[in-house]
C-alpha positions in Angstrom: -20.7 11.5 -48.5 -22.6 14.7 -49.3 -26.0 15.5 -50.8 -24.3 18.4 -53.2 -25.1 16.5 -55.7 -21.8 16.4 -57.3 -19.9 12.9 -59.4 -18.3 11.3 -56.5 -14.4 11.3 -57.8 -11.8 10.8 -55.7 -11.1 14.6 -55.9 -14.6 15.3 -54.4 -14.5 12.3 -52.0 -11.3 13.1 -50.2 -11.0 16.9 -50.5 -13.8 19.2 -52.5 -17.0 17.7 -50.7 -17.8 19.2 -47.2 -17.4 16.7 -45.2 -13.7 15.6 -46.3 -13.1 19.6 -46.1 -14.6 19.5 -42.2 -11.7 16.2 -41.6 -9.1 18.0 -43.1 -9.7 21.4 -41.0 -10.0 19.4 -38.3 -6.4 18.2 -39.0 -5.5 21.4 -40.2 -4.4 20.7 -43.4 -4.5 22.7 -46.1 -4.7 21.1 -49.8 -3.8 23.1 -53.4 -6.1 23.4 -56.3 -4.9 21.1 -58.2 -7.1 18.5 -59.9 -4.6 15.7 -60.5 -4.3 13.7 -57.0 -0.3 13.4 -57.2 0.7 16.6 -57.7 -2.3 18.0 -54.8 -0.5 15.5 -52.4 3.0 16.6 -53.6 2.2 20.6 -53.5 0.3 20.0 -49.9 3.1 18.2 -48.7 5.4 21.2 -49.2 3.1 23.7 -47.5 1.6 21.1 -45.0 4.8 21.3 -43.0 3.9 17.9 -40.6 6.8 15.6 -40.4 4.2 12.7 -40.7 2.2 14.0 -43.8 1.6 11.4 -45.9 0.6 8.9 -42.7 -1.4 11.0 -41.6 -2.8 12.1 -45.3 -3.7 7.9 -45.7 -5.2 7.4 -42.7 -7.6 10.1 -42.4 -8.0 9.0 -46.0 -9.0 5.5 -45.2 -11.2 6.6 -42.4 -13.1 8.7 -44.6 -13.5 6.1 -47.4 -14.6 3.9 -44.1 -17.1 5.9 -43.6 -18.4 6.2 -46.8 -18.9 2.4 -47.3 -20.5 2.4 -43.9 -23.0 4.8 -45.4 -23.6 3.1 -48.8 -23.4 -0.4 -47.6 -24.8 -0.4 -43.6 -27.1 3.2 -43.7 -24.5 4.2 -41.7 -24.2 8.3 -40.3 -20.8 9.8 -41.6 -19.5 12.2 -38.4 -17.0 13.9 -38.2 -16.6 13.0 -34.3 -17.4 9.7 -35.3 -14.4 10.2 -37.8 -11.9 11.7 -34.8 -12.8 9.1 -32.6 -11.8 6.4 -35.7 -8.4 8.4 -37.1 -7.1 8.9 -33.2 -7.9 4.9 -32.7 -6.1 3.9 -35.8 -2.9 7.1 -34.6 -2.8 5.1 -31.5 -2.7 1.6 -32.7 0.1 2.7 -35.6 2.3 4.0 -32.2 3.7 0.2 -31.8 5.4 1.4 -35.2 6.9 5.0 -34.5 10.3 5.3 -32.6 10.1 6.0 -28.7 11.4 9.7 -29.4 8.7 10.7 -31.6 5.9 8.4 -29.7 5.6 11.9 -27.0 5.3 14.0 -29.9 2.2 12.6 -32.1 0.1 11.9 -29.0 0.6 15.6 -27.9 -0.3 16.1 -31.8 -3.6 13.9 -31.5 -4.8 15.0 -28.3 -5.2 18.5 -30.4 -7.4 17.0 -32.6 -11.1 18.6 -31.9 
């Protein structure tokens, strides 16, 4: 996803390269340090007070990893307005799941998302 030259891990995929650090901030998550994925979602979890954490953690996830294979596999341009756009699609399409009296409360939440 970025031109930094660095092994793409997951680590560096989904949180150290720029890109997955412009989504997160975007979504105003803050991750940990740590370089073992279970205990950087576990730790994040704990300060990343969102009642919806790890839905929200997955599908920003899969966006990104969306976008990436658009890249590799199409040329495609990884955005991160073209990533908005794609996580508040997928937020809106996982509402038919959500119970009616939190439905007012992550739409408020993803109409915040710049």
């Amino acid at each position: 996803m970025c031109n930094a030259g660095s092994e793409e891990d997951i680590i560096h995929l989904f949180f150290d390269c720029p890109f997955a650090r412009s989504c997160w901030q975007a979504l105003q998550i803050q991750w940990t340090a740590d370089n073992e994925l279970c205990s950087k979602l576990i730790n994040s979890r704990t300060i990343n007070a969102h009642m919806l954490f790890m839905d929200i953690f997955l599908i920003a996830s899969w966006e990104i990893w969306k976008l990436r294979n658009d890249k590799i596999f199409n040329q495609g341009i990884p955005t991160r307005t073209r990533w908005i756009f794609n996580i508040k699609k997928q937020v809106h399409l996982q509402l038919l799941r959500v119970k009616e009296t939190l439905y007012p409360q992550i739409v408020q939440w993803i109409d915040t998302i710049l």
